[in-house]
C-alpha positions as CSV (number, residue, x, y, z in Angstrom):
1,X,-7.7,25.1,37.1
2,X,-9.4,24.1,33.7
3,X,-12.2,21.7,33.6
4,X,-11.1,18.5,32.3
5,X,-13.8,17.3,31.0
6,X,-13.6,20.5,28.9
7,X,-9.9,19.9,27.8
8,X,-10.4,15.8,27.0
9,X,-12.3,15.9,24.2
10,X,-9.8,18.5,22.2
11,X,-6.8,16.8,23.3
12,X,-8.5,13.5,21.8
13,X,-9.2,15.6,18.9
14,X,-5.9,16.5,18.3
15,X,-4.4,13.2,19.0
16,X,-6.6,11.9,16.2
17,X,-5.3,14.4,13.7
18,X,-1.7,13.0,14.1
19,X,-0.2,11.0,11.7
20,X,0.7,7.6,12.8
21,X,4.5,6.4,12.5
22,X,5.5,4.5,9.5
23,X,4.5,0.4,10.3
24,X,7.4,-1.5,11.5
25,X,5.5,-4.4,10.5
26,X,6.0,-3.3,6.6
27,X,9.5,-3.2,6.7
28,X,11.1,-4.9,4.2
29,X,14.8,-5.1,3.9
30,X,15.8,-7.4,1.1
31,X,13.6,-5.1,-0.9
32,X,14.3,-2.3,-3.2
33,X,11.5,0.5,-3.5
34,X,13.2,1.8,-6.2
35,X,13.2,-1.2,-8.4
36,X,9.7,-1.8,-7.3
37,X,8.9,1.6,-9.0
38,X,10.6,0.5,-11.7
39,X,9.1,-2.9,-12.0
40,X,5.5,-0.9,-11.7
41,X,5.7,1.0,-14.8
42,X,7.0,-2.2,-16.4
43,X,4.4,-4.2,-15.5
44,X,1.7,-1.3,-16.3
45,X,-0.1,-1.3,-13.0
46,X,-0.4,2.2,-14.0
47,X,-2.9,0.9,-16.5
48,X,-5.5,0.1,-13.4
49,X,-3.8,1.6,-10.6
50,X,-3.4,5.7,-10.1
51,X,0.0,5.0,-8.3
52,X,2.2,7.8,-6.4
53,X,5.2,8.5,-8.2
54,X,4.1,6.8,-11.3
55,X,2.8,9.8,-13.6
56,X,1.4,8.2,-16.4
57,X,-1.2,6.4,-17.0
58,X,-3.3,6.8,-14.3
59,X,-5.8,4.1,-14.0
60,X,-9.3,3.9,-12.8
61,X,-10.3,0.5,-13.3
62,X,-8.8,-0.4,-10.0
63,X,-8.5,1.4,-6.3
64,X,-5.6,4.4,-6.0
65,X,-2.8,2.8,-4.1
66,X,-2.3,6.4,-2.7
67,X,-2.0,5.9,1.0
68,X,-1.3,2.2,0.7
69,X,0.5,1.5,3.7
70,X,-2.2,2.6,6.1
71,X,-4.6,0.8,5.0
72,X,-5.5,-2.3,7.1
73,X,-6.2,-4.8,4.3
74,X,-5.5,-5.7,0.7
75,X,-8.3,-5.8,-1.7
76,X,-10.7,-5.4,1.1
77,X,-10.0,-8.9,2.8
78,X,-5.9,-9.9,2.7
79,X,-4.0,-8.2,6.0
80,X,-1.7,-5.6,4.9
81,X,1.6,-7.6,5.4
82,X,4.5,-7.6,3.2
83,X,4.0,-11.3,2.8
84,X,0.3,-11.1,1.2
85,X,1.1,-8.2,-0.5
86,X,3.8,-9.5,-2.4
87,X,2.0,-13.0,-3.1
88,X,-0.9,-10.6,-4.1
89,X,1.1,-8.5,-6.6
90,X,2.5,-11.3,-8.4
91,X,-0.8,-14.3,-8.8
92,X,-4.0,-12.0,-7.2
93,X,-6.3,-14.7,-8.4
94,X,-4.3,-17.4,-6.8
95,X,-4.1,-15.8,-3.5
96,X,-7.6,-13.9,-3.2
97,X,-9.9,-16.0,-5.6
98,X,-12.7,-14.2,-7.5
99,X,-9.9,-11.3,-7.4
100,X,-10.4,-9.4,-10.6
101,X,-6.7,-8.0,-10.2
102,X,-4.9,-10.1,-13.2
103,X,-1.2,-12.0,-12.3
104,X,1.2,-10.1,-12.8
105,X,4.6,-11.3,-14.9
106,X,7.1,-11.2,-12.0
107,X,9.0,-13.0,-10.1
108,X,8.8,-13.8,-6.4
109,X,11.8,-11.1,-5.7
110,X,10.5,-8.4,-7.7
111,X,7.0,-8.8,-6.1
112,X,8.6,-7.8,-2.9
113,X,10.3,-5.1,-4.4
114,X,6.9,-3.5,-5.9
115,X,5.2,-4.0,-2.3
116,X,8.4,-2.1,-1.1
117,X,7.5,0.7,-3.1
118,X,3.8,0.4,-2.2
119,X,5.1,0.7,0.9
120,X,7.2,3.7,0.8
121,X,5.2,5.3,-1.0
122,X,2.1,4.7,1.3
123,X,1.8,8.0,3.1
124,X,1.8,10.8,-0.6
């Protein structure tokens, strides 16, 4: 029989490795990911943001939002809810003050929609 203290450390190993299933807690039904894309290249988060699924521009000025969704807070101090995300999107300075992220010119429903995409999106 194998020594298991031998076989724990490579089974936590390769537990660690797996991907974790998408986050119920970002589900967001009334939203549309695919207007949210829509609504980002409108808006020009592009212009900060490199953004998957967005191709062009490809910003630097502000974080990648590759790999959104796992990520356990926005702008390094919001929790990563759908709520606070889509509050954040639309008046950054009004939610995180001293935010350097601009308001954005959208409404409270296509502020959802964009954090659906973000979202979606979260895992490319």
């Amino acid at each position: 029989m194998p020594d298991v203290h031998l076989l724990l450390p490579a089974l936590l190993l390769m537990l660690g490795a797996c991907k974790p299933p998408p986050h119920e807690d970002h589900a967001m039904p009334q939203a549309s990911a695919a207007r949210g894309k829509a609504l980002i290249a409108r808006a020009g988060c592009g212009a900060c943001h490199a953004i998957p699924g967005i191709g062009w521009p490809q910003g630097k000025a502000g974080p990648s939002l590759a790999g959104f969704a796992s990520q356990g807070l926005i702008a390094g101090r919001l929790p990563n809810r759908p709520d606070m995300l889509a509050a954040f999107v639309r008046n950054a300075p009004e939610t995180l003050p001293g935010s350097t992220m601009p308001a954005m010119p959208l409404s409270p429903a296509e502020a959802r929609d964009v954090a659906a995409y973000l979202y979606a999106t979260g895992g490319q």
